[in-house]
C-alpha positions as CSV (number, residue, x, y, z in Angstrom):
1,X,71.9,81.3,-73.9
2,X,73.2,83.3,-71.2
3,X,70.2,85.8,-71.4
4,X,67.9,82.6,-70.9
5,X,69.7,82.0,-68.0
6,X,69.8,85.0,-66.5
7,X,66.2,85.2,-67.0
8,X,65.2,81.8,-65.7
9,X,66.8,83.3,-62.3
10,X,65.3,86.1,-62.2
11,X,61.6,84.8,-62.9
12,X,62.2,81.8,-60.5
13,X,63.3,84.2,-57.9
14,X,60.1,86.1,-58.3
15,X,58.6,82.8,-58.6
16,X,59.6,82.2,-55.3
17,X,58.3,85.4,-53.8
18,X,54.6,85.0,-54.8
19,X,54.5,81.3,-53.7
20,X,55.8,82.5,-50.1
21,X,53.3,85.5,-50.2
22,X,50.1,83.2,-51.2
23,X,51.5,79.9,-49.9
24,X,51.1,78.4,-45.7
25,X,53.6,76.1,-46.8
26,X,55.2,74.5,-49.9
27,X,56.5,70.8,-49.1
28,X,58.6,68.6,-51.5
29,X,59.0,64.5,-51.0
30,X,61.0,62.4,-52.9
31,X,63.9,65.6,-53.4
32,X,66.4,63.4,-53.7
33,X,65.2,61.3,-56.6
34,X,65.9,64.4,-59.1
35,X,69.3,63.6,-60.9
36,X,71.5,66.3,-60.7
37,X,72.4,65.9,-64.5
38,X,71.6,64.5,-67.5
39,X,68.5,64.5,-69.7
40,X,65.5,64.7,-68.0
41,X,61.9,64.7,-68.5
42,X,59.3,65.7,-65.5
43,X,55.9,64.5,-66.1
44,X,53.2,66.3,-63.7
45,X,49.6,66.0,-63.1
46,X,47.8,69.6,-63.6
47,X,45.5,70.7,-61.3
48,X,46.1,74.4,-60.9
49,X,46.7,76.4,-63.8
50,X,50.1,78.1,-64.1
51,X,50.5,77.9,-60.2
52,X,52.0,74.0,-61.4
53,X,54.6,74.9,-63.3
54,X,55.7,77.7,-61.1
55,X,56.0,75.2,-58.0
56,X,58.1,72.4,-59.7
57,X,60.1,75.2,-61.4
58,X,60.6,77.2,-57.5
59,X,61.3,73.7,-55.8
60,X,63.2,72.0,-58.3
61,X,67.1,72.9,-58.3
62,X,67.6,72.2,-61.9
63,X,66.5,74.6,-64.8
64,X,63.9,73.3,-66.5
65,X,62.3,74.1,-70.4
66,X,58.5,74.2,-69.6
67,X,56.2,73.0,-72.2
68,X,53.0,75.5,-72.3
69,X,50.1,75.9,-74.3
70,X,50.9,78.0,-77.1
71,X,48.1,80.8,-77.0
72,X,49.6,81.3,-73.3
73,X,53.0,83.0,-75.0
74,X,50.1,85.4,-76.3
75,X,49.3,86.4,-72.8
76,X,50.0,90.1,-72.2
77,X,51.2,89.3,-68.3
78,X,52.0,85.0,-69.2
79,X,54.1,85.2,-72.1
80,X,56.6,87.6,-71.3
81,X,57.5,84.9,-68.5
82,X,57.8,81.8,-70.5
83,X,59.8,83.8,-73.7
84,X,62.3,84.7,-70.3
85,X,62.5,81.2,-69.2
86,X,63.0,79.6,-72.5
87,X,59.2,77.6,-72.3
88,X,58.5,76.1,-75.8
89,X,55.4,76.6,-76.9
90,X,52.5,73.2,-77.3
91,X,50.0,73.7,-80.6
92,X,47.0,71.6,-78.8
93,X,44.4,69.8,-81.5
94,X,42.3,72.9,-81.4
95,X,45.4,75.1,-82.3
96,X,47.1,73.2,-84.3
97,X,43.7,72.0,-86.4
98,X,45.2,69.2,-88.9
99,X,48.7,70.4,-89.3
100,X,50.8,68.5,-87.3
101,X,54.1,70.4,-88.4
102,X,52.9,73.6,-86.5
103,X,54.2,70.9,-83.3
104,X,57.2,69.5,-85.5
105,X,59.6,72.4,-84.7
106,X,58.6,72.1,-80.6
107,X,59.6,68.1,-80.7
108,X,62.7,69.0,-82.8
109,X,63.6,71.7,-80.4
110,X,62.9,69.3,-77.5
111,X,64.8,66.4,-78.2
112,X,67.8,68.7,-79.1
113,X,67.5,70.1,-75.8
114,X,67.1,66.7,-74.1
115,X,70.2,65.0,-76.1
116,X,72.3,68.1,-74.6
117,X,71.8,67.1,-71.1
118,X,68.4,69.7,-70.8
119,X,65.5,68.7,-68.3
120,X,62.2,69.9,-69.6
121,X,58.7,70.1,-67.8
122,X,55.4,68.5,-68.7
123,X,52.0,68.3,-68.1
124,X,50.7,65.1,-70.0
125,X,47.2,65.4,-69.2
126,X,47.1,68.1,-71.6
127,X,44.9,70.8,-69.7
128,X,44.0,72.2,-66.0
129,X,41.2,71.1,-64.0
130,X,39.8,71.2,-60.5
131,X,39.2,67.9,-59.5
132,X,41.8,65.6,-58.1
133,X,42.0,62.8,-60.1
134,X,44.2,62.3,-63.3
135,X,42.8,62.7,-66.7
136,X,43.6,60.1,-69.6
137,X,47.7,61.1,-70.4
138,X,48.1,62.5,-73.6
139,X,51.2,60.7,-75.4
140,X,53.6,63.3,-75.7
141,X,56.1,62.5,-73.4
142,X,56.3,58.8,-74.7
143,X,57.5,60.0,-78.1
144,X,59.3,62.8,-76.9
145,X,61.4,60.4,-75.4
146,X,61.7,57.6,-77.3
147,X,62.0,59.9,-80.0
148,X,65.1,61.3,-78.1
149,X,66.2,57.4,-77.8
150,X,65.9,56.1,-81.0
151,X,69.0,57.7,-83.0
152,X,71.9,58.6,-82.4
153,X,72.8,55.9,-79.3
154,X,71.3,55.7,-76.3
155,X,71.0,59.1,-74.3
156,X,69.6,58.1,-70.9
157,X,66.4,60.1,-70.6
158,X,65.2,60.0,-67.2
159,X,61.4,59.9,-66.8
160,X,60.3,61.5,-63.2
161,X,56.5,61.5,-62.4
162,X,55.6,64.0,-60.1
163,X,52.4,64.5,-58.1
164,X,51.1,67.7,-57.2
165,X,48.6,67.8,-54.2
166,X,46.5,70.9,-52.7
167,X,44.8,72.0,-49.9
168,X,42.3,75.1,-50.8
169,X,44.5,75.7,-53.5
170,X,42.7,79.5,-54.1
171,X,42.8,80.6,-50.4
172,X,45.5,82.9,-50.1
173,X,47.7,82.4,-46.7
174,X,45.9,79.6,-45.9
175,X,46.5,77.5,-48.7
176,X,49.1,74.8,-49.0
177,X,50.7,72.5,-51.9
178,X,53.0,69.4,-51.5
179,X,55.9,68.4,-54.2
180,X,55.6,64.8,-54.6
181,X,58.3,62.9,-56.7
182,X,58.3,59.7,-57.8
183,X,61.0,57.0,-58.6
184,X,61.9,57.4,-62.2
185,X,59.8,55.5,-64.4
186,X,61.4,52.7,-66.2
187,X,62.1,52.7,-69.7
188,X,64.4,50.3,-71.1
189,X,62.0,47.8,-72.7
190,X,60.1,50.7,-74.6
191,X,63.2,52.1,-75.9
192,X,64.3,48.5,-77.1
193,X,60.8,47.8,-78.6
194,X,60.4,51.1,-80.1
195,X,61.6,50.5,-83.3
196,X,59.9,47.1,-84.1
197,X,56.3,48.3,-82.8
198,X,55.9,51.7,-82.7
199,X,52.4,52.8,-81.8
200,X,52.2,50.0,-79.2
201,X,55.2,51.0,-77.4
202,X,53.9,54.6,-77.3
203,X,50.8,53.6,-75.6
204,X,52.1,50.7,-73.3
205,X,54.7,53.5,-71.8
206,X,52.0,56.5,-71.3
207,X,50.0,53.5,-69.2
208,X,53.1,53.1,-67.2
209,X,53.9,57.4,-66.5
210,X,50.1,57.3,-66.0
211,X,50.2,54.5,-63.0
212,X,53.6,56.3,-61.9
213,X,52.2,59.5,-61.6
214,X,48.9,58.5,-59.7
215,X,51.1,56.8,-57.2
216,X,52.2,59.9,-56.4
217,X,48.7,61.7,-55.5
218,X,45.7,61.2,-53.9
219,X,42.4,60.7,-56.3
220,X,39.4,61.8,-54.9
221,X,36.2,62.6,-56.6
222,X,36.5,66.2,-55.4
223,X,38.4,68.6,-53.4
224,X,36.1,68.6,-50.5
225,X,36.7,65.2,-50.4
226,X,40.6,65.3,-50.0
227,X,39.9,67.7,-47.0
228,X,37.7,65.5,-45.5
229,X,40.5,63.0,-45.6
230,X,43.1,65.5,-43.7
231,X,40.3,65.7,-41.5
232,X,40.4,62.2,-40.6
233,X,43.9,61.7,-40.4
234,X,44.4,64.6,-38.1
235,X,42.0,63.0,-35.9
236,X,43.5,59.3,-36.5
237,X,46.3,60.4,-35.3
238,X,45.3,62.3,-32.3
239,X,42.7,59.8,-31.0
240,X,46.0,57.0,-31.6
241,X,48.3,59.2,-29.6
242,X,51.2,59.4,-32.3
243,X,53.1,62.3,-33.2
244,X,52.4,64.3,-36.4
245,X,53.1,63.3,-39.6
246,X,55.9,64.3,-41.8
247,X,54.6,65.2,-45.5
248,X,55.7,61.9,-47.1
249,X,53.9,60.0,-44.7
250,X,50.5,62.0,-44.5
251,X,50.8,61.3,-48.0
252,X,50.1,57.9,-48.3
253,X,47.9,57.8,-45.1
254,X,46.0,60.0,-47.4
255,X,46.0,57.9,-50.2
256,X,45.4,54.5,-49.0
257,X,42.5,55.8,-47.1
258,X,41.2,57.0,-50.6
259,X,41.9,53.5,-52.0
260,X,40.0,51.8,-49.5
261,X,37.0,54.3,-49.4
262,X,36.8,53.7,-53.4
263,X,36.6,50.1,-52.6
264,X,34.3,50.7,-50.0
265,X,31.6,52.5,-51.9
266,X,30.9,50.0,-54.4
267,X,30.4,47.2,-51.5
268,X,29.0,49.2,-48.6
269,X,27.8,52.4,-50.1
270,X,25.7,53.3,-46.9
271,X,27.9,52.8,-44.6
272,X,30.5,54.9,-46.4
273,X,27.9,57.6,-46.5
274,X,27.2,57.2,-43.2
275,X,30.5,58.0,-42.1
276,X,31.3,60.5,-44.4
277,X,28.4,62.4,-43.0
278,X,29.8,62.2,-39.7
279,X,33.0,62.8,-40.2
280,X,31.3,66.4,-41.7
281,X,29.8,66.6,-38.7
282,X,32.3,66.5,-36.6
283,X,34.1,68.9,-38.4
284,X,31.6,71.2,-38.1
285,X,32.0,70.8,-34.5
286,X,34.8,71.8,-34.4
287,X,35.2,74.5,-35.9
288,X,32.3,75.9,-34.1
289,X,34.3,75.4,-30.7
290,X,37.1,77.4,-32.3
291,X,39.2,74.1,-31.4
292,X,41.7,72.4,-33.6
293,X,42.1,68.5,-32.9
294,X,45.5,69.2,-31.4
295,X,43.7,71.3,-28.4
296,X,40.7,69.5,-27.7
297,X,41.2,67.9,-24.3
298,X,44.0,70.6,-23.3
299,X,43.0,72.2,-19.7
300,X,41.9,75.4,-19.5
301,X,43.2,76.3,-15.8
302,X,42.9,80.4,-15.0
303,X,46.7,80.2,-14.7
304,X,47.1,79.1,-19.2
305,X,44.5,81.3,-20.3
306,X,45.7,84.8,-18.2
307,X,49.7,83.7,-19.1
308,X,48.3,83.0,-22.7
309,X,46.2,86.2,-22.7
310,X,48.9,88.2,-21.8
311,X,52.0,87.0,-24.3
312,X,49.6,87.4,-27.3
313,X,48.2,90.9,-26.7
314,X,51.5,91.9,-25.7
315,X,52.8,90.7,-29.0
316,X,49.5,92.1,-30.8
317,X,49.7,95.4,-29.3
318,X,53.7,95.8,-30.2
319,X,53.5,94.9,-33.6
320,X,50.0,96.9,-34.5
321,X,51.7,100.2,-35.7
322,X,53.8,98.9,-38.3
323,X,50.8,96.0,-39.0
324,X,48.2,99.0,-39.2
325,X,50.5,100.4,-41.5
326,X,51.0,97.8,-43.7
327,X,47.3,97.4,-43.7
328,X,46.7,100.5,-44.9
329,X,49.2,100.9,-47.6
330,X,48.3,97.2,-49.1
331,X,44.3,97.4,-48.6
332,X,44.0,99.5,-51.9
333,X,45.3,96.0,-54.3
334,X,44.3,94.1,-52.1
335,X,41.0,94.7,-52.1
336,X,41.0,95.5,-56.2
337,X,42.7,92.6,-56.7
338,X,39.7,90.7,-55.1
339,X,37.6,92.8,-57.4
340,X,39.0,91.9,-60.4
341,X,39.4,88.0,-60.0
342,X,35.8,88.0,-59.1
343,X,35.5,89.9,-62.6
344,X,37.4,87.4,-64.4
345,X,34.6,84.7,-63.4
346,X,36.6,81.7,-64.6
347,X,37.3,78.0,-63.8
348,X,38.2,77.3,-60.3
349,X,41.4,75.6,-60.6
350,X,42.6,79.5,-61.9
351,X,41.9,81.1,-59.0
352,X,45.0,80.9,-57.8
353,X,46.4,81.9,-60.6
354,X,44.3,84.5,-61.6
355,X,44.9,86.5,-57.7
356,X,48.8,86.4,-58.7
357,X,48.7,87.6,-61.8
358,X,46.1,90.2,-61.2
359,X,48.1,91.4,-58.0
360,X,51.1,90.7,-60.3
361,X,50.1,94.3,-62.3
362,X,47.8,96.2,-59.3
363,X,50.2,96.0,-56.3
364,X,53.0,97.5,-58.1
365,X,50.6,100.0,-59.7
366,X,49.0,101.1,-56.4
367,X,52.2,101.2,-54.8
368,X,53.7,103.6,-57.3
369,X,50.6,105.8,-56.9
370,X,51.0,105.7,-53.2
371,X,54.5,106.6,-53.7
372,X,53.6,109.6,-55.7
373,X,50.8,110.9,-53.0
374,X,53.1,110.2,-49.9
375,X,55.7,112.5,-52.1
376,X,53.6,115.2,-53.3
377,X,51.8,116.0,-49.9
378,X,54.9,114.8,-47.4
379,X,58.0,115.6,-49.1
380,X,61.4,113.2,-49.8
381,X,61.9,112.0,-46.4
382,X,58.4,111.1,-46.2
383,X,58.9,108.8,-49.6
384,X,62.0,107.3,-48.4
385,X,60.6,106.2,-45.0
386,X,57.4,104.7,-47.0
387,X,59.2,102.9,-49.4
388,X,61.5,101.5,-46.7
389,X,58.8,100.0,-44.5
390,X,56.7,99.2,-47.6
391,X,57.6,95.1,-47.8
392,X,58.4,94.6,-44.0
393,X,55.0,96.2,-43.0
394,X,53.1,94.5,-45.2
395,X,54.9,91.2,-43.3
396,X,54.5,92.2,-40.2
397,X,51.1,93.0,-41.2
398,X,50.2,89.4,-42.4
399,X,52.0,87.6,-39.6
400,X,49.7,90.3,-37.3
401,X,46.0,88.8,-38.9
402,X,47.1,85.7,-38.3
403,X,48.1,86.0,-34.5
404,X,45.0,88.1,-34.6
405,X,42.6,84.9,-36.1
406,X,44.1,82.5,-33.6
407,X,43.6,84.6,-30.4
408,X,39.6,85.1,-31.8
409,X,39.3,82.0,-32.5
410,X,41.1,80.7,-29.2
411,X,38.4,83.0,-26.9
412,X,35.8,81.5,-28.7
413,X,37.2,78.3,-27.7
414,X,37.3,79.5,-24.1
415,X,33.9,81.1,-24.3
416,X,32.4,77.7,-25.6
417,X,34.2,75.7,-22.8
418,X,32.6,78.4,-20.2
419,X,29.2,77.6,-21.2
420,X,29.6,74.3,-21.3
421,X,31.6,72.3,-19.2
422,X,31.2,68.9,-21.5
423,X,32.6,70.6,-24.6
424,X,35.7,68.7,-24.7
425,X,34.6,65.6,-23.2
426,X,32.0,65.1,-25.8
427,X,34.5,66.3,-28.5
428,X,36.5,64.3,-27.7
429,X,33.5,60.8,-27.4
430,X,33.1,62.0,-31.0
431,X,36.2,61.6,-32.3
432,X,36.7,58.2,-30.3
433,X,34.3,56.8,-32.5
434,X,34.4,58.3,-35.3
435,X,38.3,56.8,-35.3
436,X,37.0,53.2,-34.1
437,X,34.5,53.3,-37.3
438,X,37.3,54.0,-39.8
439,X,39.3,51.2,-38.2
440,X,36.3,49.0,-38.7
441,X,35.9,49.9,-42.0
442,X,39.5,49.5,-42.7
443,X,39.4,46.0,-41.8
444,X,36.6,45.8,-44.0
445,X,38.4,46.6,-46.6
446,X,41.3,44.6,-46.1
447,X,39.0,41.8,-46.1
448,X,37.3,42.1,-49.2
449,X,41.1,42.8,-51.2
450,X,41.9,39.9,-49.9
């Protein structure tokens, strides 16, 4: 026990590392709804591989037993991880074939750890995949926990539904993933009617984790789809004047603007199309200027762009030693990295995955071979220096292509605005209606629930 527990630190920890490596920005909603004790089942939708589990486990201050596919604890780089972390392992239909007593020691296992107070991790939908809606739910957690319920008195099993939502999930440093937890699902009347009708209260509690957990993400019928959407809401709320959204608000901005488009396209299909084709337009507009929606309309007097020009190649030129540095002792896994998730040539949703775990083995190996060159042809003090300014170089060296992007892409901003004059003006015409159609079709929408 206190091996497992040392060993759930340390992978979180590490957890922890690679999400701030590939990650813009993790954000969690709904924190507070996680009981501090107690047994405690977490229901999530799956979208992203093994990048899921490692999220809710790096965000989530309890320890959690993670239920995984079984042949993943056969993984040469997986399986080490979830043996460490105590993960029990899930025989799916295709594994288990028509023995159900190869999952009989799992649930045992389970609801022992649940009647101790435990919190376990679950993905009900049974398998990854890229698009984000929510499969049909599996019924696993139903009788996991009403199996937990129904001897021995009344445990109080909390059922949590969280939602998992991603922007470019397999672009690394630019990617971005929000936590989003729901109010515990209730359970009360399942438990009660367990005993008297089995199978029915099985299936009548999945339907209720399955509405929980959709409440908590946005459905669209793709993931270019759910960017258009942050699209629109960064212009909505530019065009309206208000201040940016926190997460949990963006949140269901996002998702009621999803609702109403679904209801939209069965009752105005062209004019949904319509829009949706300008909205990519406009999009594609601006990222052409180089503008973001934030800056379109902001002055360009000589005065903000020398002062501007200035403070960021100061700030370039200071840091590019140590960021030419880092460049050069991370472009060898970095690039064969690339290389070898290109290689792997599987579905999208493991892209993220796959980068980490491939960079998981190449980074340290390239490092240690770096290690030995800088050694054998510079000496000791040579090593030492190298492996000291290893991590922070490779930092500063990230933070350094960033600054570098947003001074390209804020000259090509200034260029475009030289050339023409209108730029922002029309921009900015663009955006008014494109904003004033969404309201009207917002209304629309209202109507026709109504």
């Amino acid at each position: 026990m206190l091996a497992t527990a040392m060993g759930y630190r340390l992978v979180r920890g590490f957890i922890r590392l690679l999400l701030w490596l590939f990650y813009r920005r993790v954000d969690v909603v709904g924190a507070e709804r996680i009981p501090s004790s107690g047994p405690l089942i977490i229901a999530a939708n799956h979208h992203n591989s093994l990048v899921d589990p490692m999220l809710i486990m790096a965000t989530f201050p309890r320890r959690l037993t993670v239920l995984a596919n079984a042949p993943l604890f056969r993984h040469p780089l997986v399986g080490p991880f979830l043996r460490a972390v105590g993960g029990l392992p899930v025989n799916r239909r295709k594994e288990a074939g028509d023995d159900p007593r190869k999952n009989e020691a799992m649930f045992a296992t389970a609801i022992a750890h649940l009647r101790a107070g435990g919190a376990i991790l679950i993905f009900p939908e049974g398998r990854t995949q890229p698009v984000p809606t929510l499969l049909p739910l599996r019924t696993g957690v139903a009788r996991l926990l009403l199996g937990t319920e129904a001897a021995g008195g009344r445990h109080g099993v909390t059922l949590l539904p969280v939602g998992l939502v991603f922007r470019m999930p397999g672009t690394f440093r630019v990617a971005s993933a929000l936590i989003a937890v729901g109010a515990p699902v209730q359970v009360d009347d399942c438990v009660a009617a367990y005993a008297a009708e089995p199978e029915a209260t099985v299936r009548r509690l999945t339907e209720r984790l399955a509405w929980a957990i959709r409440a908590q993400i946005v459905e669209a019928e793709d993931q270019h789809t759910l960017e258009l959407a942050s699209a629109l809401e960064r212009a909505w709320r530019e065009e309206r004047g208000g201040a940016a959204a926190g997460a949990e608000a963006s949140l269901a901005w996002r998702r009621e603007v999803m609702r109403a488009a679904r209801a939209l396209a069965e009752r105005a299909p062209e004019r949904v199309a319509e829009f949706r084709r300008r909205l990519e337009a406009y999009r594609a507009h601006l990222s052409e200027s180089g503008l973001s929606d934030a800056e379109v309309g902001r002055p360009y007097t000589p005065s903000v762009v020398v002062r501007w020009t200035v403070v960021n190649a100061a700030k370039l030129a200071i840091t590019l030693p140590l960021a030419l540095w880092g460049i050069a002792s991370h472009a060898l896994p970095y690039a064969l990295t690339r290389v070898a998730v290109a290689a792997m040539r599987r579905t999208e949703e493991e892209e993220a995955t796959d980068k980490m775990a491939a960079g998981l083995v190449l980074y340290p190996l390239c490092w240690a071979l770096e290690a030995w060159l800088v050694r054998r042809v510079a000496g000791v003090e040579a090593l030492v220096v190298f492996l000291l300014l290893l991590a922070p170089a490779g930092l500063i060296a990230l933070a350094w292509r960033a600054r570098l992007e947003r001074v390209v892409r804020q000259a090509r901003a200034f260029g475009r605005f030289v050339v023409d004059r209108r730029l922002h003006a029309d921009l900015i015409a663009e955006r008014r209606a494109l904003v004033s159609e969404a309201v009207a079709l917002a209304r629309l929408a209202a109507e026709r629930r109504a």
